[in-house]
Structures are given as structure tokens and as C-alpha cells.
N, C-alpha and C positions, 0 to 999 in steps of 0.2 A: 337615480336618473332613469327615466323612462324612455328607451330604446325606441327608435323610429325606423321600420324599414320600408315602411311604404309610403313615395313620396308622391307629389301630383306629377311629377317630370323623372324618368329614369336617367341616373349622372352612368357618366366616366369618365376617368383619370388617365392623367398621363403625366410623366415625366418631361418635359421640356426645354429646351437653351432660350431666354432670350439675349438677341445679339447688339450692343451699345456700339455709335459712332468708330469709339476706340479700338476696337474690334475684341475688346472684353465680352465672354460670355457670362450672363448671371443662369444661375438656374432655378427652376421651378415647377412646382407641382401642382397643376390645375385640374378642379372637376368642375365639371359643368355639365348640362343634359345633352341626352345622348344627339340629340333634334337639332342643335345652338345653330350651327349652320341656314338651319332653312329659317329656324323662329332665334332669332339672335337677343342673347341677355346681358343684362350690364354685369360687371363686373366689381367685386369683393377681394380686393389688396390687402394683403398682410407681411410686412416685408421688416426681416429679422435678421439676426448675426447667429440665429441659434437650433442653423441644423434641423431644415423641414424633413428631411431624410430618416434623422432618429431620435435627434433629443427634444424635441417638439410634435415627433409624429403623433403617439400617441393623445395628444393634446388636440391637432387640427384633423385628424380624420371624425372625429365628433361634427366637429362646427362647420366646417367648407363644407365638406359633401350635403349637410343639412342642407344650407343657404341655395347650395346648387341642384338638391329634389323641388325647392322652390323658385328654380327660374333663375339665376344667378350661376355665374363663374366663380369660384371662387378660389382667389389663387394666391399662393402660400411661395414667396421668392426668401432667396439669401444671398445676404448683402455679398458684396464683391469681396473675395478673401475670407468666406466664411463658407460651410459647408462645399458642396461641389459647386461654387461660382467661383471663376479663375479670380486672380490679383492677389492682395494683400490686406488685412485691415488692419489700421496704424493707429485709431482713436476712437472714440462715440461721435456720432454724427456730423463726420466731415462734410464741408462742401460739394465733395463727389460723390459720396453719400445718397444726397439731397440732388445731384445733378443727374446720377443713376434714377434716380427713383423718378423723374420728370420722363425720361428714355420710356422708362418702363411703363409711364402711363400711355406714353405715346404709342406707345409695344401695341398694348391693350387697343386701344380706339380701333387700330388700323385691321384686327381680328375678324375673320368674315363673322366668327359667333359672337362677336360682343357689337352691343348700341353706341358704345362709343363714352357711354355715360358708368362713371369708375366711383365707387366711395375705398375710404380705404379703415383698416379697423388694427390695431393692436395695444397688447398690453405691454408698459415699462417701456423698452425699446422702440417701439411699434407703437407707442402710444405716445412717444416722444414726436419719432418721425412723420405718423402723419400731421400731426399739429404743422412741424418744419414744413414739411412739401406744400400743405393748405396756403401756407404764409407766403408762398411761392406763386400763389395764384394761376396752376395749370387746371387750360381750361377744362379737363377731364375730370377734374378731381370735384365732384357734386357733395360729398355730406363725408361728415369722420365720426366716429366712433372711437374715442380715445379714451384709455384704461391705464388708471396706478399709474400716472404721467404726472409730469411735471410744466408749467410753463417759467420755469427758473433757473438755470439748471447751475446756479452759483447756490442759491438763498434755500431752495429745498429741492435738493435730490440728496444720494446719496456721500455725496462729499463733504457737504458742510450744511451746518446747521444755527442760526444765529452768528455768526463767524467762526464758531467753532470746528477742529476738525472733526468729522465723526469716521468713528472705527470702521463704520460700513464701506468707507472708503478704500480701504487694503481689501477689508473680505472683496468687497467685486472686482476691484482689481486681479485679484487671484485668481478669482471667477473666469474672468477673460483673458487672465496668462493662460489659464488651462483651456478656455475654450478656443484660443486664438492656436492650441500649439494641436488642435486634433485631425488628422490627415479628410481629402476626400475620399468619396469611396470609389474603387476601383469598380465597380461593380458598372457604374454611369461614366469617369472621367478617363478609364482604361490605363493603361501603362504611365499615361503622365503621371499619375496618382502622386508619384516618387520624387518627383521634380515640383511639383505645385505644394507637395506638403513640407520639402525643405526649404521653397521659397516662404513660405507663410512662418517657419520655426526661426529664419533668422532674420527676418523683415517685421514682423510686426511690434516686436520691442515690447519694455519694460512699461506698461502705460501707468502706473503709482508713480514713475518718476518726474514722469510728462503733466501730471495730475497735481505734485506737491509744488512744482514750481509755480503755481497759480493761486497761493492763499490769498488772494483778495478777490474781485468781483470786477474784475476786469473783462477786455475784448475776448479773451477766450471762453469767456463764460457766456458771455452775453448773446457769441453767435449761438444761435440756435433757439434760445430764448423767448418763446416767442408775446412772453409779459411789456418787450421793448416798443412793440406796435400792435397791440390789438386787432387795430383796424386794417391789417395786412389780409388778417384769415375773413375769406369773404364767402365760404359754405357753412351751409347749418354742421355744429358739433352737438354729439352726446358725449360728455364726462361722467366716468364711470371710478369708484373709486369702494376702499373698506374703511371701517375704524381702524383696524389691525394693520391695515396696510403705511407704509412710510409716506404716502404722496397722497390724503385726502383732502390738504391746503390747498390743490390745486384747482378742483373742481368750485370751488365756491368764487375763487378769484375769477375764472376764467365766466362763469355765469356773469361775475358784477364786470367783467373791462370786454366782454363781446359783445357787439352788435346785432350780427344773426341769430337766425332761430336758434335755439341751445335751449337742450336739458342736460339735469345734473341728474346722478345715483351714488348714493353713497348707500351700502348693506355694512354688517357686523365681518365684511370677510378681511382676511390677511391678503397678500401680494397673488390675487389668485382671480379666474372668470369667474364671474356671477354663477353661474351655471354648473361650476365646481368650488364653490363658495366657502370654504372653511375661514374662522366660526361659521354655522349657518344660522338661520336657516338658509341655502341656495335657494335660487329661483329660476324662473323659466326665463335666463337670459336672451337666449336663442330666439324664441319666438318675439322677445321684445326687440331685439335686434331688427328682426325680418320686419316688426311695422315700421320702423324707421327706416332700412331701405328702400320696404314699398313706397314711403313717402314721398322719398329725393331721391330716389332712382328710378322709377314706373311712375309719378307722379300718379301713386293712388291715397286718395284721404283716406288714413288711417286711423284717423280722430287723436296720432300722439301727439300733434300737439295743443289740442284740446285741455291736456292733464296739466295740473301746475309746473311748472318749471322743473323743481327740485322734489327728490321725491330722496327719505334719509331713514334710517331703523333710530328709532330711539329705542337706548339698550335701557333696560333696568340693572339691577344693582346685582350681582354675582360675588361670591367668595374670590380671592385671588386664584388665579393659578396660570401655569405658562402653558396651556393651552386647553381651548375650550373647544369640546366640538359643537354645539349651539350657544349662541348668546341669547336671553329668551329677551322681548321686547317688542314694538312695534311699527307699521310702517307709519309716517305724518309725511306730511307736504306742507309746500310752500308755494304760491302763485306766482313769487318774482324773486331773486336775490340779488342786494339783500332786501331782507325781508321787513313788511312796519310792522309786524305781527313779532319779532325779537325784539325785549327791552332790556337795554344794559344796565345792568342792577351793582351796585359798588357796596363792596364791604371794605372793613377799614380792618389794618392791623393795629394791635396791640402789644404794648410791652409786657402784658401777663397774659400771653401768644394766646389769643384770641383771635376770630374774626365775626366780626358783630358790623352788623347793617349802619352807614353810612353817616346817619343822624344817630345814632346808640354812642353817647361818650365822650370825651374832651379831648383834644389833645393835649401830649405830654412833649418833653424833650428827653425822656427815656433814649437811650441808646439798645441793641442788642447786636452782638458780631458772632462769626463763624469761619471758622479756618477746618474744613471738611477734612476725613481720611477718606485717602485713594482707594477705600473698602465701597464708600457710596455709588451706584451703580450698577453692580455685582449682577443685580437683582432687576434689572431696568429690562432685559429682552435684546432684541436689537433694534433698531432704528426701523427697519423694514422688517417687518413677521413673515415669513414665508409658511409659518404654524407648522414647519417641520426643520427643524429638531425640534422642541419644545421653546418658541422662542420669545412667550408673551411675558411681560413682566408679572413679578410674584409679588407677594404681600411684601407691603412697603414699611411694616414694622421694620425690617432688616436693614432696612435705607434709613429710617427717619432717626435715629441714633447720632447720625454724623450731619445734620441739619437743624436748620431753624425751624418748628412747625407753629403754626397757625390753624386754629379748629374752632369750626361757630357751635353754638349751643344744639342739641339733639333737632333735629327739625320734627316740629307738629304735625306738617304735611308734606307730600311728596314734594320737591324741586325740580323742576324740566329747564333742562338747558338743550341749545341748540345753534350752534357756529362758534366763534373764538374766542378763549377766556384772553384775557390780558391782563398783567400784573404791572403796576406802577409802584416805582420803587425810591426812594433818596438813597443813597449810600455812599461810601467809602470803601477803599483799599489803603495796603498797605505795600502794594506792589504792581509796578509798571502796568503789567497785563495780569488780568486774574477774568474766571469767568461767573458765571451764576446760572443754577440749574434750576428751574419752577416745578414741582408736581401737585397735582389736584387730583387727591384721592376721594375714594368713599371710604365711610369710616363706618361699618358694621354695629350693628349692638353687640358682638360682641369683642368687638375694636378690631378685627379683619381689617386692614388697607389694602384698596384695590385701585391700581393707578388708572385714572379717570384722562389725563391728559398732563402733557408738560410743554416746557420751551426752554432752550436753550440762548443764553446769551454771551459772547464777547464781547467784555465790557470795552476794549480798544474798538469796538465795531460800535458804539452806543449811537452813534449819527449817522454811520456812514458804511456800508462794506465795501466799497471802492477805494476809501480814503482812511482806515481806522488810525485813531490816534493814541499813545501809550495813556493810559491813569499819568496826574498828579499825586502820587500817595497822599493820603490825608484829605484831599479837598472831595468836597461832596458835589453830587452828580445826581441827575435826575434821569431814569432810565425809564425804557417803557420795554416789556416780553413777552412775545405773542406765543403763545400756547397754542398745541394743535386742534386743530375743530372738532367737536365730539357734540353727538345728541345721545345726554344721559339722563336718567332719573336717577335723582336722591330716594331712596325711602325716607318715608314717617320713620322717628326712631333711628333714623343713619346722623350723621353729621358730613361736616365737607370741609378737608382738611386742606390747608397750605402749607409746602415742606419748601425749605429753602436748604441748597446746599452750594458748596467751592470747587466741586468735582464732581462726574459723572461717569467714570470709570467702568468698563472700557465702552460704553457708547460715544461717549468722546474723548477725545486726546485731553491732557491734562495740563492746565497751562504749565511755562516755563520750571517756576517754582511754588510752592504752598504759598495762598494770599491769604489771607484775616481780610474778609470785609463785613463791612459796618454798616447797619442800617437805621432809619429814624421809624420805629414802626407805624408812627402817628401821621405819614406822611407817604406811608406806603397803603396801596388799596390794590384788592382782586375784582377783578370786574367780569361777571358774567351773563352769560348771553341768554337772560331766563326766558324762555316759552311757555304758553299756557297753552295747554291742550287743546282739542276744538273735536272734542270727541264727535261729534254729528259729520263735520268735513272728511275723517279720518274713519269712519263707517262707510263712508259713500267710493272710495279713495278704488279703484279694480286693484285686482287679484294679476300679481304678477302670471300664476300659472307654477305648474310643477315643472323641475328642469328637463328638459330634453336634450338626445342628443341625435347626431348617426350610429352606425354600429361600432362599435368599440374596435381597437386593434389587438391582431391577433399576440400574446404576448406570453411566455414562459418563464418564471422564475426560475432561474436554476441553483442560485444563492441568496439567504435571506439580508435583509436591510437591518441595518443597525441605528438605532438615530441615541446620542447624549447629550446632557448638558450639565455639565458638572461643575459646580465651586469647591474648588480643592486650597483649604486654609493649610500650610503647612508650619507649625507652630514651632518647629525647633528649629528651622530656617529662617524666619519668620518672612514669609515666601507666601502670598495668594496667586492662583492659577483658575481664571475661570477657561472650561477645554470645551469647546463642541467639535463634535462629531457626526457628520453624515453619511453613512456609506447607504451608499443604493444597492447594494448588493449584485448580483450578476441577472442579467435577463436577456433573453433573445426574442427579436422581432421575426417574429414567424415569415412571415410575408416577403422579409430578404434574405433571411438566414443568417442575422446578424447579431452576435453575442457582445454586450457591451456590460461594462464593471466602472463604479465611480467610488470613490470613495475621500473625503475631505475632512481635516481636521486642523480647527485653527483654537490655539492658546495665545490667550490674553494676561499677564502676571506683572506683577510688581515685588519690591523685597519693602516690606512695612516703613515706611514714611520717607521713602526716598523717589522722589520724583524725576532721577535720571534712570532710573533700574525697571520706567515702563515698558515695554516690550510689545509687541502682534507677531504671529509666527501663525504661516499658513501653509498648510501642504495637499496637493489635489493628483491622486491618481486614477491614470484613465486606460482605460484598454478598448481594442475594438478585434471582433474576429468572427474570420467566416473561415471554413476549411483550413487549410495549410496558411490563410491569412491572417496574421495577428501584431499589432503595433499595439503599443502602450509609450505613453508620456508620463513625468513624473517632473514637476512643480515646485519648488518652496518658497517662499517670503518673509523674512524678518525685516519687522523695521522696530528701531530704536529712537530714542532720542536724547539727546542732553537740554542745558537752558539756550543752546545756542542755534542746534541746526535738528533736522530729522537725517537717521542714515538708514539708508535700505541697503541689505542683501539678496540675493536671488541667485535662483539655480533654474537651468530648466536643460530636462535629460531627455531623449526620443530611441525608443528600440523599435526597427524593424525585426521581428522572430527576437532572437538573443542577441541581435547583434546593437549595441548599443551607435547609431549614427547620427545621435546630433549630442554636444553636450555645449552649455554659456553659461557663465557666472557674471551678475551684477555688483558691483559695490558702489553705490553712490551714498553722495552727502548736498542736503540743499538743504539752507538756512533758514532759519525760522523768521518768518515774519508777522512780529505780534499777533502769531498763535503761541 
């Protein structure tokens, strides 16, 4: 990244309260130029649950202060019960949430340095929330920038997926027992420090608990949602997304059901800014940013939207492996999504697991079925790549063993795809609830499998995730499995595989019991989304730019990072344990004199072909210290399951110095419902 210290406008910083109705303070950290008073700028909102203070500092002293040497505020708040804002946080995007954050624009307008005129930009969270508030229609809120976001937050976030549960649902959870349980800092909130962080240790609860009672696609899912009404959010959006990331479904949806001005990005990264882009290549996200503020914020033409709509990397064809630091490939575009320039191309399966083009062959009444081991998966990543620990899926030889696969003849010439595969399916079960996992690999000359995309399905979900209904064992059913979006090339000499599996282990929870299901392959087809190059468009296409940033924060290692990812088979047990491990190791922020330590470890296991003996078990230790100052929390989570219900356990312990002052244990049981 190319360091910027000299801006057209000199910023400074300051720590700040702002004060709600309620008489809740949130707080916040704004730059803006030194001048804002006499020549006043709009303002650049990013508003998070995740601790601008320390655990995000390093991250926004890059990007605000930028935005803010160019003529902008840009200001970095935490949500109420998070960092040093008083209250409590009890869930993801409550009502008050979303009413805070209306406050907060109001905050802003009424600033002698601000125009009155606000965008607001985040990733995950923040990229959640502004979409919500948009939907709200405050008249402050001019244009969003939303990142690794979702407009669903039943059908694709981290909880579920085709109706499936996914595992990523305990790790975040754990995520925000531990972020939920870390004090403010005394340093800003003074003596209360003591009183606001044992209110927040036994106020904000157990959220996996609050979370499992929700297996369907119900009003708790929906508020927030903002796929419910499109025509609510009435400001231009940028969607901003990765391959590697959990939430690229989202930008394409949101391009085809908006009516304002909107562009889409999709790069090769994981859960991460453009401009810190792993896979890369990274780009000059910053600078692309700033012409879209200048646009809907200074009302200056910028010509962005001049460019086509959607603008996406098509990756070429790489070896497997669980982390890449570049994906080599290129940029294309698209003028409108969706696109008349994408044709849906249908191959057909076969009973001698073939996939051959559409018109290639007869149909048969060949049968073929599959009753997976709990080992399929293993090897999948997670649901969301954060690309650190290691966490992109591996060659899918290791998977394709306990699957159906399907593979076309060598391809003559390259293959471009570009938006959703979808597989249509007839089958059968043999038990109430069972699920179906899709993967579309590349298949190497020298048979390397590299997972190209998948989807997940609960077949009790096949119509409806509001309403799912059990399987009749035996009777056949016509299903349809949308796969994640991806712009890939085939090589000449590759092939493109279709794996079919009963289990996905541990990216998703496993149903009930082992199902055997049954397909008609003659009746099942992969449909994908072929694109033809337009090499002359894609020459003319600008130049993102090199990343930029501000100047980095000042920062010390004092202890090295540790990152694993292990598959531990244990054969005389007969026991699998996949273990990750993240320790951040120890570091201090110069600039407070603030020493922090993280460290996370979560095991996934089962004992060989026993489908009550699944397990998640997650543990998060955290320390914070300045002089004679020093608190640490310590975290755990198990959850189990039988055919009947899910059980969670939980601990969570709080030391001020040695003195251990907070200790809770959970034990709850909530019922399965046709998951």
C-alpha cells in the first residue's frame, strides 16, 4: 500500500460523546480538516459493535483520515453497549440499533463542520446497517457504500444457508460472546469503566441461544432484511463484495431488486476492504470510494457512473489450496444486472456420472443414491474466509470419495462463467429431513480439484423457508440449488466437475440422522452462467489504481501470532477433530499505551458414523492492559446435538488484576425443527 501524507486539507482527530434523546452516550472518533468550521464537509459514517478504540483502530486510521485530507468528516461511532458507548448490546441490529443510528445522523447535520449532507460506508456489520438505516429513509443519509453484506439475513448470512444450519453460526456467536464480554476503557469512560463492563458481562446474554430458536425464516429474520422492500432504500448504493468472501449473493441481488443509481464490485478477496484485499490483487479502493462521495456528496461528476454497473475479477484456474495470496485473473464488466450478455448453458447428468451438454444423449431411468460420511466437508473452509487461519477450501479429491460426482469430457477451449450456477435435481430420501450439498469444481490435467462454487440445500426447505415440510420417504421431488456466484475460467484441458454429497460437515450441521438419497440423473441438469469475453470492452475498462492508504498506526508486537488448521483423524478412537486456531498474539497500540492478547480456538468432531456424537466447541481469550491496568475474559461454547433438539453449554469468566469478578454458566436445550 502506498502511504499518503500529504493531503489537499490538513485533518484532526478527536475523541467525542455523541448524546441520544435517552440520555445514552455513544461514542466516537472523528477527523475531519483542521478548517471544517469555516469551509464545512459532509460527512463519512461507519458505525460498528467492534471497538474503534482498538480492535478496528488499526483498520480506520488508514481510511477516515484519507477521506478527511480530502474534504470529508469521517467518523467511526460504536454501537450502544459496545466499546466506550454506555448501554448494553443484546442482538445484531435491533430496532434501537437502527433508531441510534437516525440520532446519530441527526448528531451530524446539526455540526457547525458538517453540510448536513451524510453517506454512511461499512463492512459485515456496517454494511448490514447502512443498507437498514437507508431503508429508513433519513433525510441525511445521501449514498451507502456497503461491503461483505447481506440483504437476507435468514437465506444468506452467517446462520443459515439453503435451510441449513451453518457452523459459522456458533463461531460468530462466540465471536460476540467474547466481544460483548470486553470492558471500556478507562482511559475515556473514567471510574465508571467497572460498573458499565459488569453491566454489559451480565446483560447481553447468550446470543446462539436467541439465534437457534429461529430455524425457520421468520419475523425475526426478516426485520432488517432489507430484500423485503427494495423500494424503501431511496440513496444511490455501491456493493462491494469477494469470491472468498461468505456474502457475494448479495451484490448481484441487490443490483437486479434496486432502483437507484447502484454499482456493484466483486475482487478475488476474502471478508476483508478492497484496499486490504486478500486473495489479491488489492486495489486503490479509497480513491474509488472518494469519486463516489464526490458524486452524492459535493455533487461533483465524477464520470462513476458513467462505468458499467458491475465491475467483477474473473479468476482463472489455480491449484487448490486454503489460502492464496493472489488469485491471478481479470477485471470484465457488465453494463446492467442482470446481464443479456450471460447465457444459461444446461448440461445434463448421467448414469455413467457424466455431464455432457443438453442435446448430447437419451434419457435413461437409471437410478443413482448416496448416503455421505460425516468425513465430507472436512476440507470445505468456512463459510466465510476471513484468509486467516488458513481457511479456503482444499482439493476436493478428499471430499469427492463420499459423493456423487459428475464430470464433462476435457474442454477444447477455455469456459467463462459469470453469476449463479443452479442445479436441478429429481430425487428421493429415505428419511423425514436430509440435506444436499452441490460443489462445482475445476478439474486440473492433472485431476487437482479446486472448489469453484457450491450450495447448500434443506430438502424440508425445497419450497419454502418460512414453511418447510418433512420428505415423504420414497416419493420423488423436484428441487432446484442455487450455488454461490463466481466469475471463473475453465482451462483448455481442465474439465468441470459436479459432486453431490448427504453431508457437509462441519460447514453445516448434519441433519437429524444418515439419509440415502436418490436421484434420476437423466432428470437432473447443472446450469451455468457461460460468458464470452468481450476482450476490446475489457481493454478499454480504467485502472482501479494502486491501494492507498493514511499513515498506518503506530503498533508493537510483543508476542508472535500463531494461526492452524488441522484435520486430526484419530483411528483408534475412531474420532475426527477438525481444530482451528487463531492467536493474535500480544501487541500494543502505541499511541494509548494499550497491550491487548486474543487468542481463539474452536474444534469441530464427531466419533465415525454416529450422528449424535457431532459437537462445536469454542473458546476466546482476551486480555487488555495499560500499567497497573489489566482485565482478561475467558469464553467457552459447546454445542451438541441428538435427533431431537440442539444443547448448548457456556461459560463466561471476567478477571479484574487476579481477581476473578464475574463467573455465568449456560445450559440450554431447544428443539430441532426440521433441521
Amino acid at each position: 500500500m502506498r502511504i499518503v501524507n500529504d493531503f489537499p486539507r490538513r485533518v484532526q482527530e478527536e475523541e467525542t460523546w455523541i448524546p441520544l434523546a435517552d440520555g445514552t452516550r455513544l461514542a466516537a472518533r472523528i477527523w475531519r480538516p483542521v478548517d471544517a468550521e469555516r469551509h464545512p464537509v459532509p460527512a463519512i459514517l461507519e458505525y460498528l459493535p467492534y471497538r474503534k478504540r482498538d480492535l478496528t483502530a488499526e483498520r480506520d486510521v488508514q481510511s477516515h483520515p484519507y477521506w478527511a485530507g480530502h474534504g470529508y468528516a469521517g467518523v467511526r461511532v460504536d454501537i450502544r453497549g459496545t466499546g466506550e458507548s454506555d448501554g448494553v448490546l443484546t442482538d445484531e441490529y435491533l430496532p434501537q440499533e437502527l433508531d441510534d443510528g437516525l440520532e446519530i445522523l441527526a448528531w451530524l447535520e446539526a455540526q457547525p463542520w458538517c453540510t448536513g449532507e451524510v453517506g454512511m460506508i461499512g463492512i459485515s456489520w456496517g454494511g448490514f446497517n447502512g443498507l437498514q438505516i437507508a431503508a429508513l429513509q433519513p433525510p441525511q443519509l445521501k449514498a451507502v457504500i456497503t461491503l461483505c453484506f447481506t440483504d437476507d439475513r435468514y437465506a444468506d448470512d452467517i446462520h443459515h444457508m439453503g435451510g441449513c444450519l451453518l457452523a459459522d453460526n456458533l463461531s460468530w456467536a462466540s465471536t460476540m460472546f467474547d466481544g460483548n464480554a470486553c470492558p471500556p476503557d478507562p482511559e475515556l469512560v473514567g471510574e465508571r469503566w467497572r460498573e458499565m463492563w459488569l453491566e454489559r458481562l451480565d446483560g447481553s446474554g447468550l446470543w446462539l441461544a436467541k439465534w437457534l430458536e429461529h430455524q425457520r425464516r421468520d419475523d425475526y429474520w426478516k426485520h432488517g432484511s432489507v430484500c423485503e422492500d427494495y423500494s424503501r432504500i431511496q440513496c444511490p448504493v455501491y456493493a462491494v463484495s469477494g469470491w472468498a468472501d461468505g456474502y457475494c449473493n448479495a451484490v448481484f441481488r441487490l443490483l437486479a431488486g434496486l432502483e437507484v443509481p447502484r454499482k456493484g464490485l466483486v475482487g478475488p478477496w476474502a471478508h476483508k476492504y478492497p484496499h486490504l484485499g486478500v486473495p489479491g490483487p488489492a486495489i486503490g479502493f479509497l480513491q474509488d470510494a472518494l469519486r463516489w462521495w464526490d458524486q452524492w456528496l459535493k455533487g461533483i461528476d465524477t464520470g462513476i457512473m458513467e462505468e458499467p454497473m458491475l465491475r467483477v475479477w474473473m479468476q482463472e484456474s489455480v491449484p487448490p489450496s486454503a489460502r492464496y495470496d493472489v488469485r491471478p485473473g481479470r477485471w470484465v464488466a457488465e453494463p446492467t444486472w442482470p446481464s443479456p450478455h450471460i447465457v444459461p448453458t444446461s448440461f445434463r447428468l448421467t448414469a455413467g456420472h457424466d455431464l455432457l451438454p443438453e442435446d448430447d444423449g437419451e434419457d435413461d431411468e437409471a437410478s443413482l443414491d448416496i448416503r455421505s460420511p460425516l468425513s465430507v466437508g472436512l476440507f470445505a473452509g468456512k463459510w466465510c474466509s476471513y484468509n486467516a487461519p488458513p481457511d479456503l477450501p482444499h482439493d476436493q479429491r478428499d471430499e469427492d470419495g463420499g459423493s456423487l460426482i459428475f464430470q464433462t469430457p476435457r474442454l477444447e477451449a477455455p469456459l467463462e462463467i459469470c453469476g449463479q450456477p443452479l442445479v436441478e435435481l429429481e430425487l428421493a430420501a429415505d428419511q423425514p429431513v436430509a440435506m444436499v450439498a452441490l460443489r462445482l469444481s475445476d478439474i486440473a490435467e492433472d485431476d487437482k480439484a479446486t472448489r469453484v462454487s457450491y450450495g447448500l440445500l434443506n430438502l424440508t426447505h425445497r419450497d419454502s423457508d418460512e414453511d418447510p415440510e418433512p420428505l415423504e420417504p420414497g416419493r420423488r421431488y423436484r428441487v432446484r440449488v442455487k450455488l454461490k456466484h463466481i466469475a471463473q475460467q475453465f482451462a483448455a484441458g481442465h474439465a468441470v466437475r459436479l459432486a453431490l454429497s448427504t453431508s457437509y460437515w462441519p460447514l453445516a450441521w448434519p441433519a437429524p440422522e444418515p439419509a440415502r438419497v436418490t436421484i434420476r440423473p437423466s432428470r437432473c441438469r447443472l446450469i451455468l452462467p457461460v460468458r464470452a469475453p468481450r476482450p476490446a470492452e475489457e481493454a478499454a475498462l480504467p485502472s482501479f489504481g494502486e491501494p492507498e492508504g493514511a499513515a498506518p498506526l503506530a503498533k508493537t508486537l510483543l508476542q508472535p501470532t500463531q494461526e492452524t488448521w488441522q484435520v486430526i483423524r484419530d483411528l483408534a478412537n475412531d474420532r475426527t477433530t477438525l481444530e482451528v486456531v487463531n492467536d493474535e498474539g500480544r501487541y500494543r497500540l502505541d499511541d494509548i499505551g494499550l497491550e491487548i492478547a486474543a487468542r481463539v480456538t474452536e474444534r469441530y468432531s464427531y466419533a465415525y458414523g454416529n450422528y449424535d456424537s457431532v459437537s462445536g466447541w469454542t473458546e476466546w481469550r482476551r486480555s487488555f492492559k495499560r500499567g497497573d491496568w489489566e482485565v482478561r475474559t475467558l469464553t467457552r461454547t459447546l454445542m451438541t446435538s441428538d435427533a431431537d433438539s440442539f444443547r448448548l453449554r457456556a461459560t463466561l469468566d471476567a478477571w479484574d488484576g487476579d481477581t476473578r469478578i464475574y463467573a455465568r454458566t449456560w445450559d440450554e436445550t431447544v428443539p430441532r425443527d426440521l433441521v
